[in-house]
N, C-alpha and C positions, 0 to 999 in steps of 0.2 A: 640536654635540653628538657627544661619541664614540659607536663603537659598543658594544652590550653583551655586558662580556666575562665576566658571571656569571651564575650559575643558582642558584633555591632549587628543592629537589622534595619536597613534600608526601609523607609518608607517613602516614596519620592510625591508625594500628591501636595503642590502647592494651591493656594488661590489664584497668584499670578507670580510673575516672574520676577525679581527687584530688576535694578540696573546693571548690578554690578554680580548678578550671577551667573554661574557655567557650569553648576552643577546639573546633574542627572535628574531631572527634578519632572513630572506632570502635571501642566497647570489647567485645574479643572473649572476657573473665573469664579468671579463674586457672585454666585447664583440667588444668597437670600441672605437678611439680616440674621435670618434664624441660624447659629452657627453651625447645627448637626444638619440642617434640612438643604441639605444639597439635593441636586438634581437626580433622578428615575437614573440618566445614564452615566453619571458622575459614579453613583452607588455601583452600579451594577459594572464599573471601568474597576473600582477601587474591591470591592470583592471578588474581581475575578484576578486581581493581582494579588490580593492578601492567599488565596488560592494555590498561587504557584509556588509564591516565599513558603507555606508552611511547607507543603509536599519536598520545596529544597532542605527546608530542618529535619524534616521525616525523613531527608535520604543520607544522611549523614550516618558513617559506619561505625565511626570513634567518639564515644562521646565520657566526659569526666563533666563531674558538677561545677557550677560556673559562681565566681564569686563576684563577675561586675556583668552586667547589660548597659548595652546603651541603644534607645532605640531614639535614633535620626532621622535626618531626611534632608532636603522635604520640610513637612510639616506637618510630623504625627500627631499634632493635636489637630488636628482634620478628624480623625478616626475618634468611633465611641470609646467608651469606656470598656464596653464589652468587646467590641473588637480588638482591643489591647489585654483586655484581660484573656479572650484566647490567646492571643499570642504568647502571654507570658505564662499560661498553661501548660502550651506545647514545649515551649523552652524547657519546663520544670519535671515534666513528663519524660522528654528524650534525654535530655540533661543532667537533671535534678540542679538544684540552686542551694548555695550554700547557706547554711545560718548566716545571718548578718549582711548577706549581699548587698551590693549598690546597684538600683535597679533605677535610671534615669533618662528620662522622656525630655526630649525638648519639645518646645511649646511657642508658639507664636501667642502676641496679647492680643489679639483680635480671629482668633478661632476654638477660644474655651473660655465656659462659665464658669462660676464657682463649681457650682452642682457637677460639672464635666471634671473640674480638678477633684472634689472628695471622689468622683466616681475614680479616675487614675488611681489615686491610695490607696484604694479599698480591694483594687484587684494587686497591688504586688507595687505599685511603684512607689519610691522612695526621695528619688533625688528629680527636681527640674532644672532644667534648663531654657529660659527666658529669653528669645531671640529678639530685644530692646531694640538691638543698634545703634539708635542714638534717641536722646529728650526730646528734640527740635521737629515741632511740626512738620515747617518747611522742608527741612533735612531726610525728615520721612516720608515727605511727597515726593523729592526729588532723584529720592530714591528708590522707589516706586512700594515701599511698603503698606500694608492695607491701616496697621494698628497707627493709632498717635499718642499723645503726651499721656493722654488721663486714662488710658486705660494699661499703661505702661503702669501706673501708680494707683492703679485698680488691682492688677495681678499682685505686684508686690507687697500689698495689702493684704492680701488671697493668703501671698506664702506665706507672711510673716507671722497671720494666725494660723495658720496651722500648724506652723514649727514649732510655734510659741507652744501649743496642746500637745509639742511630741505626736504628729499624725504624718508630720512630713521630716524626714533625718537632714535634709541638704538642699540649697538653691541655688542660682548662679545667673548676672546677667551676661548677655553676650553684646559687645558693644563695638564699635568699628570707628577708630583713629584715621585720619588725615583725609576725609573726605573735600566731595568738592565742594570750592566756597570755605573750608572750615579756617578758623583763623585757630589762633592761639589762647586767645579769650571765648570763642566760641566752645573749644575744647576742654576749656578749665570749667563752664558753669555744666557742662554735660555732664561731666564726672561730680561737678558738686553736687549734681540731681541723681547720682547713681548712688554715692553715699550719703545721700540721705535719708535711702531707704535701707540702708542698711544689710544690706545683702551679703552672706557668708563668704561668695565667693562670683571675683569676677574675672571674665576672660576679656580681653581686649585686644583687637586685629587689625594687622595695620589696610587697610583698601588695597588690592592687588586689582588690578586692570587686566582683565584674562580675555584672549581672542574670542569674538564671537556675544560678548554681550554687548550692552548699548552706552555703557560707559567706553568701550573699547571702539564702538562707533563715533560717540561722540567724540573721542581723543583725537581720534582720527581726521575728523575734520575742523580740528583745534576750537571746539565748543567747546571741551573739559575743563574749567578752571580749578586745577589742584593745587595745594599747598607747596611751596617753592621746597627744594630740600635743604634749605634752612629753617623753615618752617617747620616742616612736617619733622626734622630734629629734634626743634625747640618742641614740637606736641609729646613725640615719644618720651623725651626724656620728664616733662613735666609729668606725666601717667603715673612714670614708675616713683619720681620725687611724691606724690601727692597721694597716691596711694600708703606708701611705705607711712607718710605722716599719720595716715588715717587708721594704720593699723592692721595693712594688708601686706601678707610676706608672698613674695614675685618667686613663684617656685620653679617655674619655669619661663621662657620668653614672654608668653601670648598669657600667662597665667598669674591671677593673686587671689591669693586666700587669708581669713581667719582662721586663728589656731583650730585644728582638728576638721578640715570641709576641704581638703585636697580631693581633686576628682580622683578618685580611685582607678576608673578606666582609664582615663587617661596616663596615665603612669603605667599601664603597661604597654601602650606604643612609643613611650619614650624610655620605657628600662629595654625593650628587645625580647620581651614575653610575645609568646605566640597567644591569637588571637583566633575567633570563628568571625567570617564576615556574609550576612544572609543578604538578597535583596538585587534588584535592579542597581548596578553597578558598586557595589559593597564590593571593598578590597578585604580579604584574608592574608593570614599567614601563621598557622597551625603550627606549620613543623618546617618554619624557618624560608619558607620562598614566596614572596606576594603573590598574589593571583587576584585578579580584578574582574568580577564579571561583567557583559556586555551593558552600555549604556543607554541601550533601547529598552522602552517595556517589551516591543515584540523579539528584540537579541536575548531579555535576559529569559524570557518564557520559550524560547526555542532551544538555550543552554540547559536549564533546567529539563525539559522532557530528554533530550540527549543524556543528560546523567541517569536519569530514570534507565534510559535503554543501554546505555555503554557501562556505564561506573561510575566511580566523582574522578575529578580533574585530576590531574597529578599530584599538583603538591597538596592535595587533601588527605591526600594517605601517611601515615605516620613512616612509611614503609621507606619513604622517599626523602624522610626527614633528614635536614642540614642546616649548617649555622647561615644565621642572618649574615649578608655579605658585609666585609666589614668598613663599608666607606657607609651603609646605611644604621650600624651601629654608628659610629663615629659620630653620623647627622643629627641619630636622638637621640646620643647620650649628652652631646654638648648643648639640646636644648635646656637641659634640666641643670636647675642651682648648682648642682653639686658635681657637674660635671663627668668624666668620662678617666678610667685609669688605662691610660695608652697600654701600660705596660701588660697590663694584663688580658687584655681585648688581643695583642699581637701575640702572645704567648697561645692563648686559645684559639686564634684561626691556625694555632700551627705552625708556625715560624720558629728555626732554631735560632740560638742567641746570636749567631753571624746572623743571619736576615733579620733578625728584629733591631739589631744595632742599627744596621743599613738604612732601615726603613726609617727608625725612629728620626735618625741622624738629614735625611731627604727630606722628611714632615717637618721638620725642625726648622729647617731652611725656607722651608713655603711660609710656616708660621714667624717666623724670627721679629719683621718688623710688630708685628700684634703682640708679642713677647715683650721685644724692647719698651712699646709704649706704652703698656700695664694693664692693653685690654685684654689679654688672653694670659692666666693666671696658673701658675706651677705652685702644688703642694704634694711632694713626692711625686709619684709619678700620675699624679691623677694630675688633669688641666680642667680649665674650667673660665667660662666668661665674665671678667670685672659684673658687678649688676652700678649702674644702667649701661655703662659706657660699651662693655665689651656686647652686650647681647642687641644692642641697638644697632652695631652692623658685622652680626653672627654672620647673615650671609656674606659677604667679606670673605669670611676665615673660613668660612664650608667653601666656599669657590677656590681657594684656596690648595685647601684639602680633596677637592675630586682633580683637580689639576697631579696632584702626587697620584691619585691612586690611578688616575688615565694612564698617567704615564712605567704603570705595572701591569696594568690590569685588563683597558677598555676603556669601553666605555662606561660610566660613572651612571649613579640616578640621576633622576631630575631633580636638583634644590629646592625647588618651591612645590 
């Protein structure tokens, strides 16, 4: 196993919550127009967390130079320029960072100015990421976001002069399929308004209704009006049609790009490279075992003083290093284009050719109808999902696929 050459770092500080969220997030409200001049106790919640996350990088025992960052959240454009720019200090310091790194912030359009984006640049960052969602006013009220239309195409303005000057390497918007209310034509002019700005590279997610936010309320009490799944079909598969015409190669499920602006980071959680993950609920996996920290600000600043006094966690030590389990290779090799070579993944966890026959011959059979119908795709012994057909119901053939390995192994990950 290599060593790991990335880093994700939690910044969890929203303005508010959307509808349809469940992440780990701290919402410090819409305090002022002025976008840095947040509240006396907003600052002083948000500096005594930036606090804990460094002193958790300072306590890392192994460290190699890092060729991707990615710092998330949340919504790290909440934070100054200079607050990022330590951060990306101390990464460079304990670390060091590679020539050429991809160093990528995402950003909401209604919590930075220009002046905040050249400030980003200027300390180390490289690549944004653009948390859009969708065009639609309404869409954006509805789903509780703060930005709308015109300042979506205020940003992408931003980016598009700075790339143009070679100041910025990459962009990307982030946009979310099969909302509620969204029709088929609703979905076609949002994409027409994402490519019209022309943007390198875009991610597109399909709405998952997760326990505990208010879309999952309103389901509940059958308020939700979501796209039928014939509909919400018909949206997926037009994405990947309408994209592909426009010039965009789908390299992974949730992902399209122009030549040369493949997220970098992100290809190493779907090749099965080990990663660094800092931050209030940031998942790691250094040297082959996830490890997730608590989803509390107060859980995750009580883990970290615990490391300060004990040690780092288990699987942070290289000492304890092992391969990724293989039903979660399996889950991220088949997101990507190019799929996944069974044969070689079984060879590597270990299997003599009596058990990798066994095995292949059991998987084969979970898979078979997917086979037969030309959504799941044999070239030697690598497999791989038709594009659109087979990757539009991946989960399918993953559900599939943890049924074989439960019935060896356990229990499986979670799919989603």
């Amino acid at each position: 196993m290599n060593y790991p050459k990335s880093a994700y770092i939690h910044i969890p500080f929203c303005h508010r919550r959307c509808s349809y969220c469940d992440f780990a997030i701290v919402p410090i409200g819409d305090e002022s127009n002025d976008l840095k001049n947040i509240s006396i106790d907003s600052n002083e919640l948000i500096e005594n967390y930036l606090g804990y996350l460094y002193k958790e990088i300072s306590l890392t025992k192994e460290t190699f130079p890092l060729s991707t960052i990615y710092i998330g959240g949340g919504t790290p454009s909440i934070l100054s320029s200079n607050q990022i720019g330590s951060l990306i200090e101390l990464i460079s310091s304990k670390f060091g960072i590679q020539e050429g790194a991809e160093i990528t912030l995402e950003a909401d359009p209604a919590s930075f100015s220009l002046i905040d984006l050249e400030g980003y640049l200027n300390v180390g960052v490289n690549r944004i990421s653009l948390g859009a969602q969708s065009f639609d006013n309404q869409v954006l009220l509805e789903i509780g976001r703060k930005h709308n239309r015109t300042q979506i195409i205020e940003c992408c303005n931003w980016l598009k002069e700075l790339e143009a000057k070679c100041k910025l390497r990459s962009w990307t918007i982030d946009l979310i399929q099969n909302l509620p209310n969204q029709t088929s034509e609703d979905w076609a002019n949002n994409l027409g308004d994402a490519i019209l700005q022309r943007p390198p590279h875009i991610s597109v997610y399909d709405l998952q209704i997760e326990n505990g936010t208010i879309f999952y309320g309103l389901r509940q009490k059958g308020l939700l009006n979501l796209p039928s799944e014939k509909e919400s079909s018909k949206i997926s598969l037009f994405t990947s049609s309408f994209l592909k015409r426009n010039g965009y190669y789908r390299y992974e499920i949730s992902n399209y790009t122009l030549p040369g602006h493949i997220s970098r980071h992100n290809r190493v959680y779907w090749s099965g490279e080990g990663w660094w993950g800092f931050g209030q609920s940031a998942t790691s996996c250094p040297w082959g075992k996830r490890f997730t920290r608590p989803k509390s600000i107060l859980g995750y600043k009580k883990w970290v003083l615990n490391q300060e006094l004990n040690g780092p966690e288990h699987s942070l030590k290289s000492e304890n290093k092992s391969l990724i389990d293989l039903d979660e290779q399996i889950l991220v090799g088949l997101r990507r284009r190019e799929g996944i070579n069974l044969y070689a993944l079984f060879k590597n966890w270990g299997w003599n050719k009596n058990d990798l026959d066994q095995n292949m011959s059991s998987l084969m059979k979970e898979w078979s109808q997917f086979i037969a119908s030309g959504k799941l795709l044999k070239q030697g012994d690598r497999y791989y999902l038709k594009e659109p057909q087979g990757m539009e119901i991946s989960n399918q053939i993953l559900i599939n696929m943890y049924r074989w390995w439960e019935s060896k192994h356990g229990n499986p990950i979670d799919p989603n």
